[in-house]
C-alpha positions in Angstrom: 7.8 31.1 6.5 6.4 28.1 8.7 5.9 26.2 5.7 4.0 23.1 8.0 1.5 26.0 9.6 1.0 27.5 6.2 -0.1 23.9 4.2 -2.0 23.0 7.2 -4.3 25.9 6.5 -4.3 25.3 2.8 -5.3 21.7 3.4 -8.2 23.0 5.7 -9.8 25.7 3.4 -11.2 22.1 1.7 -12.9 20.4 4.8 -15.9 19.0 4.0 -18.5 17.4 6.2 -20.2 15.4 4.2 -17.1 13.6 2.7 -15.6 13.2 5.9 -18.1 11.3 7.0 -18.0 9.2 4.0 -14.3 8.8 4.1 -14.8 7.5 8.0 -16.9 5.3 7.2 -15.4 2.8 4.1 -12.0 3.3 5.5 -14.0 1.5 8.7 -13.5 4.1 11.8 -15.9 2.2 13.5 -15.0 0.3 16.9 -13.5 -2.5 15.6 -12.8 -2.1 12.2 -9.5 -1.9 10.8 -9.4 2.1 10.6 -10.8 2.3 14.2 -10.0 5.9 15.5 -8.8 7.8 12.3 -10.2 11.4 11.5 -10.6 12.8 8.4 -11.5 16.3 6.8 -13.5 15.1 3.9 -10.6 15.9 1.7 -10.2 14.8 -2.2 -7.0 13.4 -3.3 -7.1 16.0 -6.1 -7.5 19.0 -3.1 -4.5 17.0 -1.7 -2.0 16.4 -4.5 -2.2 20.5 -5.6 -1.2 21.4 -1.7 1.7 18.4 -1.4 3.1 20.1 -5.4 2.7 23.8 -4.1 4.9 22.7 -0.8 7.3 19.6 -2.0 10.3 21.7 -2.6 10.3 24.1 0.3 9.0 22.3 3.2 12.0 20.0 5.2 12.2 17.0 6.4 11.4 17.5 10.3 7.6 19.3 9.1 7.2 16.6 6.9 7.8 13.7 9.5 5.7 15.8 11.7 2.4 16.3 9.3 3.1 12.0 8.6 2.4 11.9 12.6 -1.0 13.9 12.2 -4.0 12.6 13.9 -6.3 13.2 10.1 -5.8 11.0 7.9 -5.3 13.2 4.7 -2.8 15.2 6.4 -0.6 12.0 6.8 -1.8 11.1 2.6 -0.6 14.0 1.6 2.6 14.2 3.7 3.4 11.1 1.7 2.7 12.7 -1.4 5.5 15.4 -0.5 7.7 12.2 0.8 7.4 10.5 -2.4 8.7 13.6 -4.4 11.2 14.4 -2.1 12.9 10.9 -2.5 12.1 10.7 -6.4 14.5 13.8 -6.5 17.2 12.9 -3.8 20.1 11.4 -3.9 21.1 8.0 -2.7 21.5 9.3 0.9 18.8 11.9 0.9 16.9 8.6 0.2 18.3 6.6 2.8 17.1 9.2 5.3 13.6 9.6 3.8 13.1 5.9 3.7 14.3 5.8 7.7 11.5 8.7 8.5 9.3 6.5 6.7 9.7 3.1 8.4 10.1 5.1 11.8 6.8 5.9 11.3 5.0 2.9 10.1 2.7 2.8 12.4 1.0 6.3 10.8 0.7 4.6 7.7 -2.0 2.7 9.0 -4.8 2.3 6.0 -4.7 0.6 2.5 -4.7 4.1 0.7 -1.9 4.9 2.3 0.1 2.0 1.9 -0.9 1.5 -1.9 0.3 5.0 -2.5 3.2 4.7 -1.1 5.1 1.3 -0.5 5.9 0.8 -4.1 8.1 4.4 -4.5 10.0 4.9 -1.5 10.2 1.4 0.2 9.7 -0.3 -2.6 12.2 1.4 -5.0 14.9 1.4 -1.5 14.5 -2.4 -0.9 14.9 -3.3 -4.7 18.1 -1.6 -4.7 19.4 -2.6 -1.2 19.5 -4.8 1.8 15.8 -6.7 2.1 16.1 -7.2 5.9 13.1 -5.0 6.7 11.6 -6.1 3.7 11.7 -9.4 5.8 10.9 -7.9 8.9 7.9 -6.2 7.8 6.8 -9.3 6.2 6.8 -11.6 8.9 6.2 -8.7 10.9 2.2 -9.9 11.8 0.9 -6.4 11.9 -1.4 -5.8 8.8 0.2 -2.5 7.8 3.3 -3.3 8.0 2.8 -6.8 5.8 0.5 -4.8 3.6 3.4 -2.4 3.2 6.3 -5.2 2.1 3.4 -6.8 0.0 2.6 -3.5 -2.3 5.9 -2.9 -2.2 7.2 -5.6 -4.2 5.2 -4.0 -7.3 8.3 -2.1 -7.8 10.2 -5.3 -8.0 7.3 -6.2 -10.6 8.0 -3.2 -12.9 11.4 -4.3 -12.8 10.9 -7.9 -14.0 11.4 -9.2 -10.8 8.7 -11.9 -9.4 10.7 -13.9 -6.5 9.5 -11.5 -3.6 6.2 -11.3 -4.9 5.8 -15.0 -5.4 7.3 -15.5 -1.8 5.2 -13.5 0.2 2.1 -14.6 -1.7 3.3 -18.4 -0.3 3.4 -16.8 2.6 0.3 -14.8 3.0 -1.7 -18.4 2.2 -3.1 -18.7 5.7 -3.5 -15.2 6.3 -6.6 -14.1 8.6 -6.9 -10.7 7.0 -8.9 -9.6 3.4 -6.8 -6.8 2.3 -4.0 -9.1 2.9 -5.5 -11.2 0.8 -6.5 -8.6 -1.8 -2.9 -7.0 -1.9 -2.0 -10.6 -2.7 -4.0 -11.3 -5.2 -3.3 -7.9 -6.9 0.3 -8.5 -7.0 -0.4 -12.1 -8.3 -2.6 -10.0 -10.9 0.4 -8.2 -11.8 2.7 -10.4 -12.1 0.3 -12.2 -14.7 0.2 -9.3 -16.7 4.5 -9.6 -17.0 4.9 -13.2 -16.7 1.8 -15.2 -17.2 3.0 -18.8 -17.1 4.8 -17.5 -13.6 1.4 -16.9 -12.4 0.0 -19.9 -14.1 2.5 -21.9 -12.4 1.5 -21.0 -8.8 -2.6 -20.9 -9.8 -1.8 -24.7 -10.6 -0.4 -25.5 -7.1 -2.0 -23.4 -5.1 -5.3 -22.4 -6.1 -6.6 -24.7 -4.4 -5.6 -23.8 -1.1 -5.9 -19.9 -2.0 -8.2 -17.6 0.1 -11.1 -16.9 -2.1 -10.8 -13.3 -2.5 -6.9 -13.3 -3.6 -8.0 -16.2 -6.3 -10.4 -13.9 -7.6 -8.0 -10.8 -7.7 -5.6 -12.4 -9.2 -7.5 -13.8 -12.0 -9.1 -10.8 -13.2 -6.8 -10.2 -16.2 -7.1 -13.8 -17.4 -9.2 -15.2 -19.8 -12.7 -15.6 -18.8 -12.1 -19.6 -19.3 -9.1 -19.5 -17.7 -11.3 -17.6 -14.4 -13.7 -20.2 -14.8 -11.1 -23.2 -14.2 -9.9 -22.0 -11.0 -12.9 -20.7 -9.6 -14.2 -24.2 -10.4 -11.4 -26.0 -8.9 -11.2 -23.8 -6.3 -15.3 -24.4 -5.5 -15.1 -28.1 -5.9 -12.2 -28.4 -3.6 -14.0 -26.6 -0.9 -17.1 -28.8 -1.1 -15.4 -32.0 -0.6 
């Protein structure tokens, strides 16, 4: 059976119209915007996790790495969705391969949805156990997807009870131009709050003041609301001076 053929047509059967113009236009298709070019189906995640569960096991590697090259966007979602099972069952050099199909392809991975589902559980979980040099390179890498992927990633780390890479990166990601740079910063900041809160307290206190506005805000949303109120303060009167 031509398992890649066969979910291709169950994927299809959902195709909506409607939702795929919806879908085209907040993940920004439009010339200029930062998912300029993408097609979609007007696919729900729902339609897609049942197809990527009915096709995990079966379907190999080479039809996976194939769907993740697809020119519509849920195609690629949900051929991470089969990647992510695959590696959660593999051993340690099934996972090595899967993570090398995955970063050999980065450049499909090229929307926050996909990132966020993805990042922390096969790069995430692979970097946390091994060698960080793409972690690094990704990083520094000055293509949003790519530093959106070592960003999300690091909330594996998190889980773990590990906050240097997080911390690092979010030093890093200070003068960044882009907001969902700055969101996925402020998210992780969030989350290491919710582990550590005098970790993130520590870095509000010298940095808030230079922080974009939009990763302050994210990362104070699990704080007290006069906690929120402090740095949005300090942050406002800082800017008016």
């Amino acid at each position: 059976m031509n398992f890649k053929e066969t979910l291709l047509k169950d994927l299809k059967k959902y195709k909506d119209g409607i939702f795929a113009k919806h879908h085209a236009k907040y993940f920004q298709t439009h010339k200029g915007g930062y998912g300029e070019g993408d097609s979609f189906w007007g696919l729900k995640i729902p339609q897609q996790r049942i197809t990527a569960r009915k096709y995990w096991k079966d379907i190999n590697l080479k039809d996976v790495e194939k769907l993740l090259q697809h020119k519509v966007h849920e195609v690629r979602l949900t051929a991470l969705m089969i990647l992510i099972e695959k590696y959660k069952k593999a051993d340690d050099d099934a996972k090595s391969v899967i993570v090398k199909i995955y970063l050999k392809n980065s450049e499909c991975i090229n929307n926050w949805d996909l990132v966020d589902l993805s990042a922390p559980y096969i790069p995430g979980h692979y970097w946390h156990n091994n060698s960080l040099k793409d972690f690094w390179k990704y990083a520094e890498s000055g293509n949003l997807w790519k530093e959106r992927i070592a960003m999300v990633s690091t909330l594996y780390f998190l889980r773990q009870g590990r906050f240097t890479e997080t911390l690092a990166l979010s030093r890093l990601f200070l003068a960044h131009n882009h907001d969902l740079i700055h969101k996925a910063s402020g998210w992780m900041l969030r989350e290491v709050g919710k582990r550590n809160k005098k970790l993130l307290i520590s870095f509000l206190d010298r940095y808030s003041k230079v922080m974009p506005r939009t990763m302050l805000r994210y990362s104070l949303e699990k704080l007290s609301p006069k906690k929120r109120e402090y740095y949005m303060e300090k942050d406002r009167s800082e800017s008016e001076k």
